[in-house]
N, C-alpha and C positions, 0 to 999 in steps of 0.2 A: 543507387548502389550502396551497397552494405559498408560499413566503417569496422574494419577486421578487428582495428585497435581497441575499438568501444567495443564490439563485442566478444573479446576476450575479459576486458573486467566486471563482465555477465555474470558472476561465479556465484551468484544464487540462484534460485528458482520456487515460484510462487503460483496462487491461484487466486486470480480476481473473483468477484462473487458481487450477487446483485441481487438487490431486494424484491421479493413477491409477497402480494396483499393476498391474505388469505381471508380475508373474510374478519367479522365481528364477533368478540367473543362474548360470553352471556351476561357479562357490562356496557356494552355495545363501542369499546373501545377496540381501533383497529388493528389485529392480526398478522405476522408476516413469518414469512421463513428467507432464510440465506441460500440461495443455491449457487454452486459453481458457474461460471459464465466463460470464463478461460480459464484451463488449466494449462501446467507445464512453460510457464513464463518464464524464459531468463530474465533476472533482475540484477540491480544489486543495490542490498539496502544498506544503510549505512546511517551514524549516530551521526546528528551534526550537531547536536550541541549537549551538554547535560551540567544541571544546576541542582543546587540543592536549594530544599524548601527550610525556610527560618519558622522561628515561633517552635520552637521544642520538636520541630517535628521530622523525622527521621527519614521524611518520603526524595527520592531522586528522582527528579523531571529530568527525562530526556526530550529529542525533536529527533525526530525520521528523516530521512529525503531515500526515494526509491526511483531508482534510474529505471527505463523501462525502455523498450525498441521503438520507433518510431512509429511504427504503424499499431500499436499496441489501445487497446478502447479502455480508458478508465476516467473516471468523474469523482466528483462529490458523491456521487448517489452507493458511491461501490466501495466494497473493503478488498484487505490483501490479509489473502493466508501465505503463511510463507510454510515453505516445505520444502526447504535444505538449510543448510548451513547454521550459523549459531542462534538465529532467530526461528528456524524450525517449530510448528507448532503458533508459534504466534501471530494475532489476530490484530488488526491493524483497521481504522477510518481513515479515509481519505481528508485532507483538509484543503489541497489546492491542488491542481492540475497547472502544470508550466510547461510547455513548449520549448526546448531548446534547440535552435538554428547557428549553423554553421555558414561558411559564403558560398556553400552549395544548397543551400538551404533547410528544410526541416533532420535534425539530427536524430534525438533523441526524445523522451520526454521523463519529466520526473515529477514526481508525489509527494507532494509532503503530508507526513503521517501521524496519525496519534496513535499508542498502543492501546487496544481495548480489552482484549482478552490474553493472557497469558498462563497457556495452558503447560 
């Protein structure tokens, strides 16, 4: 049964995406494209942490974590386009998959992510 609570703090929505080998290009190094694999995901992503980099340098490391439904399929192998809210547009790797359980058991799950693309 559905956890109403958890899925009202859904208030984002995203598109998982999964790699395909296209073949070799005229370096004979290997080829791929991004395609859709679920679209219209309630999420919700969220900063867990953000540091700055030392050594003169100006760059802000953040950390992701992106809560997802239960029954929802994502891995290492797959990235998150997000497509609402203030991360809209941006492109994201997967870095761990974690299972979160409750004393009814499997809950949720969530992502931890790196930003890749930000368009």
């Amino acid at each position: 049964m559905a956890d109403k609570d958890f899925e009202e703090i859904l208030i984002h929505v995203c598109t998982i995406q999964v790699k395909t080998d296209t073949g070799d290009d005229a370096f004979g190094q290997d080829t791929f494209t991004w395609g859709d694999e679920t679209t219209d995901v309630k999420c919700r992503l969220e900063v867990t942490s953000e540091r700055q980099s030392t050594e003169n340098q100006a760059a802000v490391i953040q950390d992701y974590n992106l809560m997802l439904p239960v029954a929802t399929t994502i891995t290492e192998e797959r990235r998150v386009v997000m497509t609402s809210g203030t991360f809209s547009g941006k492109t994201f790797s997967v870095q761990a998959v974690n299972h979160a359980d409750d004393d009814e058991g499997p809950h949720h799950v969530e992502a931890v992510l790196d930003l890749v693309k930000d368009d």
